[in-house]
C-alpha positions as CSV (number, residue, x, y, z in Angstrom):
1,X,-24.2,-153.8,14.9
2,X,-20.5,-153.6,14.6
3,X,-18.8,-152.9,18.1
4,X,-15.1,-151.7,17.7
5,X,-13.2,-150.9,20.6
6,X,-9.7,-149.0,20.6
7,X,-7.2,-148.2,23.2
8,X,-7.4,-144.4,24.3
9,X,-4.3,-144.6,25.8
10,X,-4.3,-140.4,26.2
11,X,-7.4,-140.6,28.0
12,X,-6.3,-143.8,30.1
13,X,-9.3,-146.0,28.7
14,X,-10.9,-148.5,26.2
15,X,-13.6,-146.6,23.9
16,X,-16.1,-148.8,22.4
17,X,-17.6,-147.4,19.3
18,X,-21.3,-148.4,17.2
19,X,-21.1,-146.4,13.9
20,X,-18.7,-143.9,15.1
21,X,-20.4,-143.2,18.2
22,X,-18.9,-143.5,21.7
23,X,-20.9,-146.4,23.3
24,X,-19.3,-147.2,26.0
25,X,-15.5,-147.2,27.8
26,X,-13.9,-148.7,30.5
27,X,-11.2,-146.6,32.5
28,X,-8.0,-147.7,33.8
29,X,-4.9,-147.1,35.8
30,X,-2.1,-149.0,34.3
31,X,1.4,-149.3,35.9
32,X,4.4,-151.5,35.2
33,X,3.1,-154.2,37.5
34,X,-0.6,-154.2,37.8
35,X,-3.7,-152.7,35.6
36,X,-6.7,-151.5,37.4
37,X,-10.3,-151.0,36.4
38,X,-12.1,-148.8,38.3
39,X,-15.3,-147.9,36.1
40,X,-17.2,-149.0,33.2
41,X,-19.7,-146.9,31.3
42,X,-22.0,-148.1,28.6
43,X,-24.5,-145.4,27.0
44,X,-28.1,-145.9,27.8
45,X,-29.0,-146.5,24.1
46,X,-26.3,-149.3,24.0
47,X,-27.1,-151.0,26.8
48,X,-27.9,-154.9,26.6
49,X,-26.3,-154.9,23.2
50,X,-22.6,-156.3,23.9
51,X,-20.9,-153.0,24.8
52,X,-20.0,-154.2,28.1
53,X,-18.8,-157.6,27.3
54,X,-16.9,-156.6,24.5
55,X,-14.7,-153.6,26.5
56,X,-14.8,-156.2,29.2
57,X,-13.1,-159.1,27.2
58,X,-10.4,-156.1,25.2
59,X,-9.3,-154.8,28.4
60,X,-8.6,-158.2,29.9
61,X,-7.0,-159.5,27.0
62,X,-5.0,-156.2,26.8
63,X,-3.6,-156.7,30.7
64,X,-2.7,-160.9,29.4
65,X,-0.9,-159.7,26.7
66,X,0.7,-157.5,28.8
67,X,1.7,-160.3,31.4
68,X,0.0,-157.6,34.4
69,X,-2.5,-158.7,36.9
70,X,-6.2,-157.1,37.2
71,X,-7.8,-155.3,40.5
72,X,-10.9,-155.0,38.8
73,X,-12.7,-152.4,41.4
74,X,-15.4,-151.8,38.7
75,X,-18.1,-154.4,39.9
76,X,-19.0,-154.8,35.8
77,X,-15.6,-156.5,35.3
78,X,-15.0,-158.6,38.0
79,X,-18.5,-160.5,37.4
80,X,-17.5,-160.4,33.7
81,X,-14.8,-162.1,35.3
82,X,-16.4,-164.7,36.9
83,X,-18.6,-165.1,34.4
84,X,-15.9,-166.3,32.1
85,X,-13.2,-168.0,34.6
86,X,-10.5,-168.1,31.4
87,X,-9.7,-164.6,33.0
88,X,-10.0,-165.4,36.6
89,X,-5.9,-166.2,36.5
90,X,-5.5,-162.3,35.6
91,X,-6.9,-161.5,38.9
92,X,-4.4,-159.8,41.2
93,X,-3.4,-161.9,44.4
94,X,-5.6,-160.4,46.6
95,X,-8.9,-162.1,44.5
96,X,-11.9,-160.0,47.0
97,X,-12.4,-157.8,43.8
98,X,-13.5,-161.3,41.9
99,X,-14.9,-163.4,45.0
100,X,-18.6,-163.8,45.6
């Protein structure tokens, strides 16, 4: 299985994609000095297969090449987050979103 996620910039969110289907996105509110992630969807017949992770890891990498800090309000990214602390320096000043 082949995940392939794109920027939908028009509809303000990463689409992950399995053979052309839509298995997932993750939604967000980008401005000139701080990206937001409010919610993150994967598709019941995705789920457990990487979908998550891998919209997880393009949208963060997206804000660091971006030089912009995260408020990750979807409770999926902030404990993808934590789970993989190379991101934790992406998190916006306030840090509640990524705490325990």
């Amino acid at each position: 299985m082949t995940i392939e996620v794109t920027d939908a910039a028009d509809r303000h969110r990463f689409e992950a994609t399995v053979d052309g289907e839509i298995a997932g996105f993750a939604e967000y509110i980008r401005s000139a000095n701080l990206v937001v992630y409010p919610h993150t969807v994967v598709e019941p017949a995705f789920e457990g297969r990487g979908v998550g992770g891998a919209l997880a890891r393009a949208a963060l990498e997206d804000a660091k090449g971006r030089g912009l800090p995260v408020l990750a309000i979807c409770p999926f990214i902030a404990a993808w987050m934590r789970k993989h602390p190379e991101f934790l320096d992406l998190a916006y000043q306030n840090r509640s979103s990524v705490s325990d």
